[in-house]
N, CA, C and O of each residue as an XYZ file, in Angstrom:
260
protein
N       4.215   -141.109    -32.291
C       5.301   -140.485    -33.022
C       4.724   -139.280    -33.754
O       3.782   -139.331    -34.545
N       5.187   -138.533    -33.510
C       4.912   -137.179    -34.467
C       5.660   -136.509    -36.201
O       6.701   -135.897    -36.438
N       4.684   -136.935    -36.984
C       5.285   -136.362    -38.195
C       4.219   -135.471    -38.962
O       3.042   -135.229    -38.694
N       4.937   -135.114    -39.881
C       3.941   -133.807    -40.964
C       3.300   -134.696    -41.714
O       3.856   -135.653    -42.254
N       1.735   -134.354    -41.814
C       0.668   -134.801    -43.207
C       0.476   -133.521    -44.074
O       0.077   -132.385    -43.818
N       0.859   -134.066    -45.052
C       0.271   -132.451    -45.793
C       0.532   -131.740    -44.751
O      -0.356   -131.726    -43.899
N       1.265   -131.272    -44.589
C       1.739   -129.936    -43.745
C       1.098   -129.889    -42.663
O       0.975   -128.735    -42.253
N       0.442   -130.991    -41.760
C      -0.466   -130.685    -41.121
C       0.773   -131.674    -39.877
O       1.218   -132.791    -40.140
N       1.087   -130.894    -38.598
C       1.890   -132.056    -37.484
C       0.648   -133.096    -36.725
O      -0.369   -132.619    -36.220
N       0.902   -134.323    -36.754
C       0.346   -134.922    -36.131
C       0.990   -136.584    -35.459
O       1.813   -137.327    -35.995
N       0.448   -136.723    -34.472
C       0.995   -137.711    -33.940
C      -0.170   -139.105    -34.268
O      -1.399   -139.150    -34.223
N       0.937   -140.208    -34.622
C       0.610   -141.289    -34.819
C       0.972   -142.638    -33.976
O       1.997   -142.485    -33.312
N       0.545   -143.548    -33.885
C       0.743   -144.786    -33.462
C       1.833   -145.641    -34.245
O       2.811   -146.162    -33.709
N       1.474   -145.712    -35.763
C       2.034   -146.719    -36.219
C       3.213   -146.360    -37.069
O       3.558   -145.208    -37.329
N       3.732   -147.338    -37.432
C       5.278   -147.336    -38.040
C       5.853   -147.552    -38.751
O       7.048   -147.774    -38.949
N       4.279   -147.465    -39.649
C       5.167   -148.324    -41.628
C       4.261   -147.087    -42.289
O       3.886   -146.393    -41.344
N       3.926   -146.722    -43.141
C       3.279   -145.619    -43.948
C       2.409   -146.419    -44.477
O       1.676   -145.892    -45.314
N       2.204   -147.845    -44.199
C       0.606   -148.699    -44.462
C      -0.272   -148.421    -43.563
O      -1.467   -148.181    -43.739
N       0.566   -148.465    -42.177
C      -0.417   -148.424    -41.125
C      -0.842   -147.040    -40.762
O      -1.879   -146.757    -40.163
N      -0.029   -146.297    -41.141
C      -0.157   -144.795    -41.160
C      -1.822   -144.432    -41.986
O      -2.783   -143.711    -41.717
N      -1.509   -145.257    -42.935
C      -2.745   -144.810    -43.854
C      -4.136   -145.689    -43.175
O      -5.303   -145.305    -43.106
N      -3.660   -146.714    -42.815
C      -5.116   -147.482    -42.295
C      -5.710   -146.596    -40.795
O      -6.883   -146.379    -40.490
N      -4.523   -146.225    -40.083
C      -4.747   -145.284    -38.848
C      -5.505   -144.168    -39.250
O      -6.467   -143.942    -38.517
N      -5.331   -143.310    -40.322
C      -5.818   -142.300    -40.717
C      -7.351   -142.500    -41.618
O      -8.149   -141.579    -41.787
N      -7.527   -143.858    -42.113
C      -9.044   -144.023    -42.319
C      -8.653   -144.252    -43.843
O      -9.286   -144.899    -44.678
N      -7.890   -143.814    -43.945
C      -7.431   -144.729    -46.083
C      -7.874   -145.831    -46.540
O      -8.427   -146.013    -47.625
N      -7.529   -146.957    -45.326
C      -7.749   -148.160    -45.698
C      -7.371   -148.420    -47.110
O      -6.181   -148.396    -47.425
N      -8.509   -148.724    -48.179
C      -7.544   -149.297    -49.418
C      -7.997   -148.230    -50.593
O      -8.207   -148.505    -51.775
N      -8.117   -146.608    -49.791
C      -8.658   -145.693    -50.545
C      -7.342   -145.932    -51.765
O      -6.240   -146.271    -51.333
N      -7.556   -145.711    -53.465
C      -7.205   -145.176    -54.158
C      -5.956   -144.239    -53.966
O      -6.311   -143.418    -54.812
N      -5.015   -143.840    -53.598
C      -4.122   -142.740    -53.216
C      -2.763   -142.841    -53.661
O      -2.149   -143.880    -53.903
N      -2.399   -141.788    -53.736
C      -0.679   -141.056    -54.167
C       0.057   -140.775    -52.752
O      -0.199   -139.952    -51.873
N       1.351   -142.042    -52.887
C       1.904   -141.254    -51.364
C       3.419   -140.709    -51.802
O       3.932   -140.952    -52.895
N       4.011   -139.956    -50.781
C       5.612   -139.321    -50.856
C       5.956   -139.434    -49.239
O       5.297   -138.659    -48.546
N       6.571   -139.995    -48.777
C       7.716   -139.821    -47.753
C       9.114   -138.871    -47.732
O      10.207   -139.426    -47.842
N       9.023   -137.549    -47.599
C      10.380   -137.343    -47.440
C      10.378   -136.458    -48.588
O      11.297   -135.640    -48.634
N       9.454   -136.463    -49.602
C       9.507   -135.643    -50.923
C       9.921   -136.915    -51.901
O      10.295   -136.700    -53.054
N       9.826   -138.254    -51.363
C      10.248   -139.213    -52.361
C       8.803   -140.057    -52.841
O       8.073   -140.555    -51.984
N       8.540   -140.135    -54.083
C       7.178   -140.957    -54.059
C       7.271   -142.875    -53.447
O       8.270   -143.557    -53.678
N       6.347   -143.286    -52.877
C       6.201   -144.495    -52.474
C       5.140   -145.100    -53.069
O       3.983   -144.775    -52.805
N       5.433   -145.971    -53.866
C       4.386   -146.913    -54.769
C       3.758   -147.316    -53.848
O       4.283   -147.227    -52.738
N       2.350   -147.930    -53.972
C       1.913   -149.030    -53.341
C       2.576   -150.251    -52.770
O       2.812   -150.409    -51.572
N       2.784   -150.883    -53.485
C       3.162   -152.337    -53.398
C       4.897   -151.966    -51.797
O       5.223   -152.861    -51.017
N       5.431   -150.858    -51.795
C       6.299   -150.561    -50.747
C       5.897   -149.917    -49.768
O       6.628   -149.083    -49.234
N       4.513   -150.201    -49.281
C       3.995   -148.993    -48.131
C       4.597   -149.564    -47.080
O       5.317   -149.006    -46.252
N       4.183   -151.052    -47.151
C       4.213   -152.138    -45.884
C       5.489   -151.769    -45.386
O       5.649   -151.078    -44.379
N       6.592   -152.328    -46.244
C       8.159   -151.889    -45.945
C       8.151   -150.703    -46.023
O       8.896   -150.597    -45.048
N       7.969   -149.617    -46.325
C       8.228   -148.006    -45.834
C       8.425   -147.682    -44.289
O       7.386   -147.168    -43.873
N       9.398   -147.799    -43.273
C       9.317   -147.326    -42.117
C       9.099   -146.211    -41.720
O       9.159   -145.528    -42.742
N       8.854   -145.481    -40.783
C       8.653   -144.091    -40.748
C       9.365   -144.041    -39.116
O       9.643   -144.846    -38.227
N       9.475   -142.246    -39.416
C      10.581   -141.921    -37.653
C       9.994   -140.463    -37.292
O       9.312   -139.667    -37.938
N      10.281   -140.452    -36.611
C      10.019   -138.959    -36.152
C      10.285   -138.057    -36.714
O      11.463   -137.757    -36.904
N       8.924   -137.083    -37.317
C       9.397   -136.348    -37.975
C       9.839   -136.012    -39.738
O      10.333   -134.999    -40.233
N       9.492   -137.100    -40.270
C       9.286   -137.787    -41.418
C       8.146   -137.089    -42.297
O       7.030   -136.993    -41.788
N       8.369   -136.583    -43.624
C       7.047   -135.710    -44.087
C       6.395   -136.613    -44.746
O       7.032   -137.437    -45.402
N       5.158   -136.642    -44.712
C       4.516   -137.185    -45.452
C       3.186   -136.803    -46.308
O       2.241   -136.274    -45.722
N       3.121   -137.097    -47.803
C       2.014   -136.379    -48.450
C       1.261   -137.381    -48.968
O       1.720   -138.424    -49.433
N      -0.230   -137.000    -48.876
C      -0.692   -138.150    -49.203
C      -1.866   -137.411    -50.609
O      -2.351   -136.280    -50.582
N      -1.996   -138.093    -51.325
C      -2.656   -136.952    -52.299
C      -3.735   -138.055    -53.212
O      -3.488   -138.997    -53.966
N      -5.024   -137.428    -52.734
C      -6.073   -138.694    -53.873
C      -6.628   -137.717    -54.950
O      -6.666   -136.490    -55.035
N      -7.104   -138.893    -55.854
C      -7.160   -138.280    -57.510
C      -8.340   -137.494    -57.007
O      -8.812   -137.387    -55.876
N      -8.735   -136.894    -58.344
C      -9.447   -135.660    -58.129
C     -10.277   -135.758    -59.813
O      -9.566   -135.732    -60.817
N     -11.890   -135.876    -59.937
C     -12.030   -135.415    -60.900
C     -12.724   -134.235    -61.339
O     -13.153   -133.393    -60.550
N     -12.870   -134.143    -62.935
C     -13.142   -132.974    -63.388
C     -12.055   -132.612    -64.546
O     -11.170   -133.337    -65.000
N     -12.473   -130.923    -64.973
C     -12.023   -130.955    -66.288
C     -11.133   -129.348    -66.647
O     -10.645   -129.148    -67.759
């Protein structure tokens, strides 16, 4: 299935925005997600479905000052 990462098009396998993230190497990285421009907590990745075409941002903390 093909959707936007960070602005970036790419095609994926999977079909929840959990597996999206484990596909992409996240695993249980720390991270900020948005589907759609909507934020998605953790605890709703599993249930998050995803479709073609679907934006998605994924954004990890950052330190410094």
């Amino acid at each position: 299935m093909k959707i936007t990462i960070n602005g970036t098009s790419t095609d994926v396998q999977a079909d929840t925005l959990a597996m999206v993230l484990e596909e992409l190497g996240y695993g249980a990285a720390k991270v900020a997600t948005a589907v759609n421009e909507s934020f998605v907590p953790m605890a709703l990745r599993g249930q998050t479905a995803l479709a073609p075409g679907d934006r998605i941002e994924i954004v990890t903390p950052r330190q410094g000052g």
